[in-house]
ROTISE-604742 format. One record per residue (C-alpha): y, z, x. Coordinates in Angstrom, 3 decimals, m for minus. Example, Ala and Ser with C-alpha at 12.3 -4.5 7.8 and 13.67 -1.06 7.14 Angstrom:
2
m4.500/7.800/12.300
m1.060/7.140/13.670
***
This chain:
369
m13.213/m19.652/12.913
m16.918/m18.343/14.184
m16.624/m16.697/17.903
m19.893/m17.048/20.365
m20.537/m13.722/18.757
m20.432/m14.662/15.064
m17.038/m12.547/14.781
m14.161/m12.989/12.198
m11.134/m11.986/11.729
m9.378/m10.132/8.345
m7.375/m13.405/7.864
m10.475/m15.392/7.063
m12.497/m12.038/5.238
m9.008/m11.583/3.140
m9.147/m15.347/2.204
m13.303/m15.103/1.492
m12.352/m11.996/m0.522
m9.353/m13.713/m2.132
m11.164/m17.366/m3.056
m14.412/m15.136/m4.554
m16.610/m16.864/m1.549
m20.190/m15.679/m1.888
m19.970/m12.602/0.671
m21.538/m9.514/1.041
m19.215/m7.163/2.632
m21.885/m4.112/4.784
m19.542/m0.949/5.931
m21.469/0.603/8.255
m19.695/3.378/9.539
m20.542/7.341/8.935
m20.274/8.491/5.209
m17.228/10.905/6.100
m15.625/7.513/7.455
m16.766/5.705/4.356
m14.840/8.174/1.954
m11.424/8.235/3.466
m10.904/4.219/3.082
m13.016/1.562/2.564
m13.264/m2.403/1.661
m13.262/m3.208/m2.328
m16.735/m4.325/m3.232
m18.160/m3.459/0.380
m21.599/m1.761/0.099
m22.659/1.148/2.806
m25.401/2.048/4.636
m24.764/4.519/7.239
m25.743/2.876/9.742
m23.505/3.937/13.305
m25.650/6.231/14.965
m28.753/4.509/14.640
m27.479/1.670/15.481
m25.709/3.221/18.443
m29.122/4.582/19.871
m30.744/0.480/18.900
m32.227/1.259/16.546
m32.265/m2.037/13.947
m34.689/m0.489/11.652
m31.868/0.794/9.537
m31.257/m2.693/8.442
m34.528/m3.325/7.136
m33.360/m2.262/3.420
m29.893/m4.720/3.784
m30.582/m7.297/0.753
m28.610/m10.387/0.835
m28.589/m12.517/m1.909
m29.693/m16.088/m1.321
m26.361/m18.378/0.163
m24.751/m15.604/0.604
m22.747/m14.632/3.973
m22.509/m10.669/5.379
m19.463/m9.586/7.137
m20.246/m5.819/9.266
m17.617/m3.868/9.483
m17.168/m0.530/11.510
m14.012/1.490/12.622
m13.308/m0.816/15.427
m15.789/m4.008/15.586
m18.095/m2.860/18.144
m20.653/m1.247/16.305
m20.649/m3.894/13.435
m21.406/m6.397/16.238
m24.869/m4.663/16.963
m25.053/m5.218/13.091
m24.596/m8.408/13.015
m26.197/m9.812/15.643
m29.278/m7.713/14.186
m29.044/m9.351/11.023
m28.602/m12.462/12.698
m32.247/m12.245/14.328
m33.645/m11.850/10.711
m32.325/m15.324/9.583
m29.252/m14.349/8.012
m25.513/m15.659/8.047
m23.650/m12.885/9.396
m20.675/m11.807/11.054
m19.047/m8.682/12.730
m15.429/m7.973/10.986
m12.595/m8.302/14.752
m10.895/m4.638/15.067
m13.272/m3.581/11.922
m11.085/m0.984/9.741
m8.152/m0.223/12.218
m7.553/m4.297/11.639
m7.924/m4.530/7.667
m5.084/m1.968/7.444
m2.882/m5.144/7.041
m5.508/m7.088/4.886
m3.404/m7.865/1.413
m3.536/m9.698/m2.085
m1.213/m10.210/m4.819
m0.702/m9.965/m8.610
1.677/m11.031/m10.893
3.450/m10.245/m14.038
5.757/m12.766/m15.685
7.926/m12.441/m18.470
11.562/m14.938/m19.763
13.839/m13.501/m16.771
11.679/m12.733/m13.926
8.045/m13.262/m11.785
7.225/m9.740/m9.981
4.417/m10.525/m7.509
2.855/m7.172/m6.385
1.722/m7.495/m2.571
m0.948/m5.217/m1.542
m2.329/m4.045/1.343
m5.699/m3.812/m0.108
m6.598/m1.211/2.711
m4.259/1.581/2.654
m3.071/0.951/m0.910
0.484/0.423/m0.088
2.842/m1.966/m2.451
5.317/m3.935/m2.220
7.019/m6.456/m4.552
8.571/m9.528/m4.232
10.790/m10.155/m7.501
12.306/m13.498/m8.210
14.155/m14.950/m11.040
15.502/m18.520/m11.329
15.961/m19.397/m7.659
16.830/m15.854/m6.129
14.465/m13.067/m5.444
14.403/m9.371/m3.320
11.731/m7.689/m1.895
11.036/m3.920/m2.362
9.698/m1.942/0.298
8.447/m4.441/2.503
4.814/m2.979/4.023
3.487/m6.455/5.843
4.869/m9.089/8.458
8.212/m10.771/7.518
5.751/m14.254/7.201
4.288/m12.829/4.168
7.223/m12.643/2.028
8.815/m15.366/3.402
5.687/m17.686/2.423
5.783/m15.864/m1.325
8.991/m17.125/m1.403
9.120/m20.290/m0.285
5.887/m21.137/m2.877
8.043/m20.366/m5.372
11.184/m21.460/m4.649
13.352/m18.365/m3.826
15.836/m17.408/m1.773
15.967/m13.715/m0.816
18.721/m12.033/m1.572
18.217/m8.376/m1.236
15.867/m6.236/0.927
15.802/m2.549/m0.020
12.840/0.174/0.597
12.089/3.083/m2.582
12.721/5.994/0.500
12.099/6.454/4.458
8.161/6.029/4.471
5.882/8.098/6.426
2.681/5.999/5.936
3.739/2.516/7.122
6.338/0.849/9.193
9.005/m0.658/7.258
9.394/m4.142/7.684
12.832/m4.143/5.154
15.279/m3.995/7.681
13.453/m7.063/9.556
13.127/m9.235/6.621
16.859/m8.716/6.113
17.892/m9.759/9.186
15.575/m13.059/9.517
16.006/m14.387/5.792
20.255/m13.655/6.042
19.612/m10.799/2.759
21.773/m7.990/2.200
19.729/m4.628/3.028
20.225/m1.685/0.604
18.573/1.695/2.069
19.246/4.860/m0.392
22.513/6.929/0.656
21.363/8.917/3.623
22.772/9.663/7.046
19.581/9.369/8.864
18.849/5.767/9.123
20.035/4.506/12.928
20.540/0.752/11.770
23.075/m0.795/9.830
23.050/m0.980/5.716
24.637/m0.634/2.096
24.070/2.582/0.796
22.736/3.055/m2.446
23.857/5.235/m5.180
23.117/5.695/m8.832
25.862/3.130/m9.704
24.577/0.610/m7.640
23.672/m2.566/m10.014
22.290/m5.693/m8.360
22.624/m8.780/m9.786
20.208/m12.147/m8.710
19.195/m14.962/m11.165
19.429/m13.534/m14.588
18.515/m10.319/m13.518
19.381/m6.797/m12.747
18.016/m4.487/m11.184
19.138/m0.582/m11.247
18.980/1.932/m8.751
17.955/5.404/m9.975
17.945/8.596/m7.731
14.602/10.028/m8.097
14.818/12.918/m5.009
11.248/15.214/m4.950
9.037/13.391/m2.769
11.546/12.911/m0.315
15.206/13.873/m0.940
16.906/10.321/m0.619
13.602/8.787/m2.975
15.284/6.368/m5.392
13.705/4.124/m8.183
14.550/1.006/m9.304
15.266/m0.146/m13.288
14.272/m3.649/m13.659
16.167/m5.745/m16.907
15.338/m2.171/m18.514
11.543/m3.084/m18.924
9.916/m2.504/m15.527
10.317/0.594/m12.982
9.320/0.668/m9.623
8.898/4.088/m8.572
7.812/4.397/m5.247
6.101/7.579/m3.818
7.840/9.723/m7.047
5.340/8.583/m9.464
2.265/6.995/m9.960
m0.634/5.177/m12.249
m2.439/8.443/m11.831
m0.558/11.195/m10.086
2.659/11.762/m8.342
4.257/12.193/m5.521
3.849/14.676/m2.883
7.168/16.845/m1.858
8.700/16.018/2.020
5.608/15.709/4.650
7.791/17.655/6.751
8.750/20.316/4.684
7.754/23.944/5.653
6.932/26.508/2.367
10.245/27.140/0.775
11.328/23.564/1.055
8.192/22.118/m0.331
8.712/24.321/m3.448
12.383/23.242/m3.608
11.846/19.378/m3.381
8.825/20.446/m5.634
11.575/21.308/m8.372
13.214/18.572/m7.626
10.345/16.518/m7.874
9.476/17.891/m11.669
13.808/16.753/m12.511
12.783/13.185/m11.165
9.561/12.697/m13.282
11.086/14.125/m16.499
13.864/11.653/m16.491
11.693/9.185/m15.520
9.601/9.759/m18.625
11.979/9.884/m20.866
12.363/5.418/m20.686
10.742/3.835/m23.706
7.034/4.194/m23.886
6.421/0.901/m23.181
8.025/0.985/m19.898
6.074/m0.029/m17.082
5.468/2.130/m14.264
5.328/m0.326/m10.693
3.782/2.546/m7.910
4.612/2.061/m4.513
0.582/3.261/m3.751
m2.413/2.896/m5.498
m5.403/6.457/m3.982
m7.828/3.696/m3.973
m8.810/0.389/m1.735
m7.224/m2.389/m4.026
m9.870/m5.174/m5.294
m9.286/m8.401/m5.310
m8.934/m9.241/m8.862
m5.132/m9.950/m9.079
m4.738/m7.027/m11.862
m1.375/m5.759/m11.523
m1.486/m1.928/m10.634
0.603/m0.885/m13.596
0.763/1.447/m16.315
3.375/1.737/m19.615
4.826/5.613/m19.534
2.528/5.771/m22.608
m0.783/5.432/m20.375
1.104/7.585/m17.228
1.371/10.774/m19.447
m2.318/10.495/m20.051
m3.690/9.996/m17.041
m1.373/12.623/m15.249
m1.817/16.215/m16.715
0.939/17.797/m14.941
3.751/16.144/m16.618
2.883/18.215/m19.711
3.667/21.272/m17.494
6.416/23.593/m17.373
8.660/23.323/m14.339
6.972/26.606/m12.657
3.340/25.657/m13.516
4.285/22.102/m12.124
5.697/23.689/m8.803
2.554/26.469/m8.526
0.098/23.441/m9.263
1.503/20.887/m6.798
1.546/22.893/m3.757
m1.688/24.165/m4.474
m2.548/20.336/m3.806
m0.843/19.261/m1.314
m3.104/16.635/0.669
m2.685/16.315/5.183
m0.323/14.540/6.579
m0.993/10.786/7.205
m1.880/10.111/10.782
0.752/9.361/12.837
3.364/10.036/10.221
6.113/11.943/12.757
5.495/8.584/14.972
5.966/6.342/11.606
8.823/8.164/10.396
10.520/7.937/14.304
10.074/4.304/13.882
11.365/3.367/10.333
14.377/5.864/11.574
15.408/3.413/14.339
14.275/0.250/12.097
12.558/m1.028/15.400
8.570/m1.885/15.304
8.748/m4.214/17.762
7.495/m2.145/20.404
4.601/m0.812/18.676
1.029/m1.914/17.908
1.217/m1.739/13.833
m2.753/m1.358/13.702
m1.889/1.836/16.549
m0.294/4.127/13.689
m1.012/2.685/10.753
m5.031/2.604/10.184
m6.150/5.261/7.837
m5.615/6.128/4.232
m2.262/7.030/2.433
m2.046/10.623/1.366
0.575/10.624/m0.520
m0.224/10.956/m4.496
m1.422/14.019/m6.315
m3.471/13.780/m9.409
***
């Protein structure tokens, strides 16, 4: 709904961006801002500190197409609103984006991938690149590290007539609050954390036996320690593996945040244990990331790639175990903001007291290519 000054919010951008509406998307915050995160399909001028000092000049090479609507954005919706209203003065439908980035952090869209026992919808947060799934078969389904608000999945569900059954999270993230332990205890599911002795909150502990049964599926429980020591991955019907932070379309995982030297270079090793058992499935097994390194469009492809396509597009799984150690802490990207704050929070399984957009905004950093 249009504000006295032409502002939306990322419900109704996500649902322009979702339904294809004829939008033009105009970032414009510095270039160094640009290249950490960004909207898909946005284009950029950089734009802030002229517009800061009033100068609208720097719009004068914006080119909308004709019916088409522009949506500023900035890091917090107060520079985008000079933008707007500038463009506004020149005849053209536009609007400043409410909260600008620090708010998209919990834009989202899905994709799906269907086949005779079960309908995985992948739910993105198109921002940071963090997914989750939502996996149903006949009339039960369970949710995999749950990134967004509880409403989300519950509304996936209901569409397609599930009940959830299970609520379980890959590891303890650093990145994003965990929402698993939340969705749990609303929908009545069972919560399964991996076997650790750090979570403050009740749940069943996972173990490499652990075999979970809903509709006429199964899904597996793998431990996959490296990127953090209690990571697990999870073995759908044998066909489908949804790997978390361990391994990606197009990297892996980083060891521990919060190790110092020798540990990274231990959980390093580990790391290298967890991806060559993880290769070894069938070739045609699909890998199911629990990032993605870039902003995710809205084109409901499924970020997914067979074990075939993940040894080519990720070098140092041809490696031995020492070049693999030597090359990934030579890599090793910052921390996530926030991520000792995160990490306090998914510990005690309590968000309520926190402002999501507070800790959350910013890129993941967790994937090395």
């Amino acid at each position: 709904m249009e504000t006295r000054k032409y502002s939306i919010d990322t419900t109704i951008l996500r649902d322009w961006l979702d339904n294809h509406s004829d939008v033009l998307v105009l970032d414009v915050r510095p270039a160094e801002q640009r290249e950490e995160w960004q909207i898909p399909g946005s284009i950029h001028i950089d734009a802030y500190q002229r517009l800061k000092e009033n100068d609208l000049s720097v719009l004068d090479e914006v080119r909308v197409p004709e019916n088409t609507k522009v949506v500023t954005v900035c890091a917090a919706g107060r520079t985008s609103q000079i933008a707007s209203e500038a463009l506004r003065a020149k005849g053209i439908e536009a609007y400043s984006l409410e909260g600008g980035m620090k708010a998209w952090t919990s834009a989202w869209n899905t994709a799906l991938i269907s086949d005779t026992k079960a309908t995985i919808i992948q739910v993105r947060r198109t921002g940071k690149g963090c997914l989750s799934y939502i996996i149903g078969s006949e009339d039960e389904a369970l949710v995999i590290d749950a990134s967004l608000n509880i409403e989300v999945y519950q509304t996936l569900a209901t569409q397609h007539g599930w009940k959830i059954k299970y609520v379980m999270d890959t590891h303890i993230h650093a990145d994003h609050l965990s929402r698993s332990s939340h969705l749990a205890e609303i929908t009545g599911a069972e919560l399964f954390m991996p076997q650790q002795k750090k979570l403050q909150y009740p749940f069943n502990p996972l173990n490499s036996s652990t075999e979970l049964k809903f509709g006429a599926s199964t899904l597996k429980a793998i431990s996959t320690p490296g990127h953090t020591l209690e990571s697990f991955t999870y073995l759908l019907n044998g066909n489908y593996l949804f790997t978390g932070d361990t391994l990606f379309t197009d990297g892996v995982g980083t060891p521990d945040l919060k190790a110092n030297e020798e540990e990274a270079k231990y959980r390093a090793g580990l790391l290298y244990d967890s991806l060559m058992n993880l290769i070894q499935f069938p070739e045609a097994t699909l890998i199911l990331p629990g990032h993605y390194s870039k902003p995710v469009p809205f084109d409901g492809n499924p970020i997914a790639a067979t074990i075939t396509k993940v040894k080519e597009n990720v070098s140092s799984l041809s490696l031995s175990k020492e070049d693999f150690i030597t090359n990934i802490l030579s890599k090793i990207p910052p921390n996530p903001p926030n991520y000792l704050k995160v990490v306090e929070m998914n510990l005690a399984g309590d968000i309520d007291s926190i402002n999501p957009e507070e800790v959350e905004a910013g890129a993941n950093r967790c994937g090395i290519s």
